[in-house]
C-alpha positions as CSV (number, residue, x, y, z in Angstrom):
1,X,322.3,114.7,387.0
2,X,319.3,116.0,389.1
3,X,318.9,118.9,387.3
4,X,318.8,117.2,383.6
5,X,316.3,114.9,385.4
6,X,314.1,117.5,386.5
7,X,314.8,119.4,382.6
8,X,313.5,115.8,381.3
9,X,310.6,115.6,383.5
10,X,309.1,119.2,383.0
11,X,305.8,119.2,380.9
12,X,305.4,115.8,381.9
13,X,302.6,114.2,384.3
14,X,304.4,111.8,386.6
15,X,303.4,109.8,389.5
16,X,300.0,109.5,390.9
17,X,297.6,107.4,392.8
18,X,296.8,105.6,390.0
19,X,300.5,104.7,388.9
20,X,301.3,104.1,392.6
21,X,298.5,101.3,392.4
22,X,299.9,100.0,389.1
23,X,302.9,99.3,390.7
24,X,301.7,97.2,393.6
25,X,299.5,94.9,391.4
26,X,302.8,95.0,388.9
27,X,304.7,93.8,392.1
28,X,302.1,91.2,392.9
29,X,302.0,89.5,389.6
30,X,305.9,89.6,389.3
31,X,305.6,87.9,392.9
32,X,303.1,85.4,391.9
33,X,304.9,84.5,388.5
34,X,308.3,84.2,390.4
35,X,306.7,81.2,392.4
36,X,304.5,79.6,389.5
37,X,307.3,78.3,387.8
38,X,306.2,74.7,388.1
39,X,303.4,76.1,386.1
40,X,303.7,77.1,382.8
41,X,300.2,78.6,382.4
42,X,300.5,81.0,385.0
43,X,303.3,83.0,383.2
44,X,300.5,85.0,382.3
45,X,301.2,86.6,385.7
46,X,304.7,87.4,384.7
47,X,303.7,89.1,380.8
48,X,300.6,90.5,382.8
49,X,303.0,92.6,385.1
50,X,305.7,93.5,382.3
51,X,303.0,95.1,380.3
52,X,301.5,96.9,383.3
53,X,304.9,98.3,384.1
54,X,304.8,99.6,380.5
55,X,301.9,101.2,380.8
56,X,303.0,102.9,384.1
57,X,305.8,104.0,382.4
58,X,304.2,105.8,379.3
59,X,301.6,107.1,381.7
60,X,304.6,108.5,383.8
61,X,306.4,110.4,381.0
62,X,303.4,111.5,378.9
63,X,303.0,115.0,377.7
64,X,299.4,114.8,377.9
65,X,298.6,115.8,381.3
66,X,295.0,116.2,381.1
67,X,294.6,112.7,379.6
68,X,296.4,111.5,382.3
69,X,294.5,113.4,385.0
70,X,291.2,112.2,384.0
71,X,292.3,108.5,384.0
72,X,293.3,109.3,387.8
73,X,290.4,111.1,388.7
74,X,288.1,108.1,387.2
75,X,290.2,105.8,388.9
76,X,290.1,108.0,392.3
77,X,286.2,108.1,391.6
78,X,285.4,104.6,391.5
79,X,288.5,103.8,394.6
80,X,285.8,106.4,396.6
81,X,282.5,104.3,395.6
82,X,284.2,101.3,396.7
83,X,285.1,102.4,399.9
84,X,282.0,104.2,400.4
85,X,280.2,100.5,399.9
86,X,282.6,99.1,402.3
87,X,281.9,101.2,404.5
88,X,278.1,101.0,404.3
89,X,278.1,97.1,404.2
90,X,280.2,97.2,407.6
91,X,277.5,99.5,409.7
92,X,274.9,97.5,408.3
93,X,276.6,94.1,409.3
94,X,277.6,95.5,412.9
95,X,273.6,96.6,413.5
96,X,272.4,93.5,412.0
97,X,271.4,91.9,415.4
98,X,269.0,94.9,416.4
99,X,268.0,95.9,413.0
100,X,266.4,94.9,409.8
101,X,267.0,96.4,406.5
102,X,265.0,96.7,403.7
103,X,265.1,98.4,400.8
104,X,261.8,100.6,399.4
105,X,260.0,98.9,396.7
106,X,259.4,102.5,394.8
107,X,262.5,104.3,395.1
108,X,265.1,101.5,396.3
109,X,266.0,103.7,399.1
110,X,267.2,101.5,402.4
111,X,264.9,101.7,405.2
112,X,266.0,100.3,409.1
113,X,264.0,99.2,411.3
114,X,264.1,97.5,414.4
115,X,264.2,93.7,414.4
116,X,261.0,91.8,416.9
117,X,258.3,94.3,416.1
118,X,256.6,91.5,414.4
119,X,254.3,92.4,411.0
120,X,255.0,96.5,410.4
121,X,253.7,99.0,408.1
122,X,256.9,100.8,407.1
123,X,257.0,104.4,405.7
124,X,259.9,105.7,403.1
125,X,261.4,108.6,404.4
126,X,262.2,109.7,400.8
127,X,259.0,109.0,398.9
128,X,256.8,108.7,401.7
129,X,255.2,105.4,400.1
130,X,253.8,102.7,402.5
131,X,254.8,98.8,403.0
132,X,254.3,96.2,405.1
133,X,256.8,93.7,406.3
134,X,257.8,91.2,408.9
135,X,260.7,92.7,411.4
């Protein structure tokens, strides 16, 4: 039985990051339907997870790997900007009692500077372009 499974499954893509995902939010929504049964609007949940599941399955056993890989790699991408931002927004809120942020009025790049200097003339490290604020 293994090996006609494994005959069945050659040539095709299988799992991923991006199907593993699928399946938790299709677990979620089966979850959430299962207790929204005084409710008949949020079925939704439930047909929202079915067709989910189907889409996990025909991204599963697709012959087109590199279809398939691209739709993971987009959806690795954007999973890495996300984090990234996270990430970001955490130092910034963890220095936010010694330091003030701003952000450079000619090339948007994010400048810190120590809070209780009073009025300062700050200088973009990228563009070099001068501005004044309060700190």
């Amino acid at each position: 039985m293994r090996e006609k499974l494994q005959r069945f499954m050659t040539g095709r893509y299988g799992a991923d990051e991006l199907g593993r995902t699928l399946n938790i939010v299709v677990l979620v929504s089966l979850v959430v339907s299962m207790f929204s049964g005084l409710l008949p609007v949020l079925s939704v949940f439930y047909w929202f997870g079915i067709a989910l599941m189907i889409y996990n399955c025909f991204r599963m056993f697709s012959k087109n790997v590199s279809k398939r890989y691209e739709e993971n790699q987009r959806y690795l991408s954007r999973r890495y900007k996300a984090v990234v931002k996270r990430d970001e927004w955490k130092k910034r809120f963890a220095q936010r009692d010694t330091y003030r942020f701003f952000k450079c009025p000619g090339c948007r790049q994010r400048v810190r500077v120590p809070k209780g200097r009073g009025k300062i003339c700050i200088t973009c490290p990228k563009c070099r372009r001068e501005f004044i604020r309060r700190s």
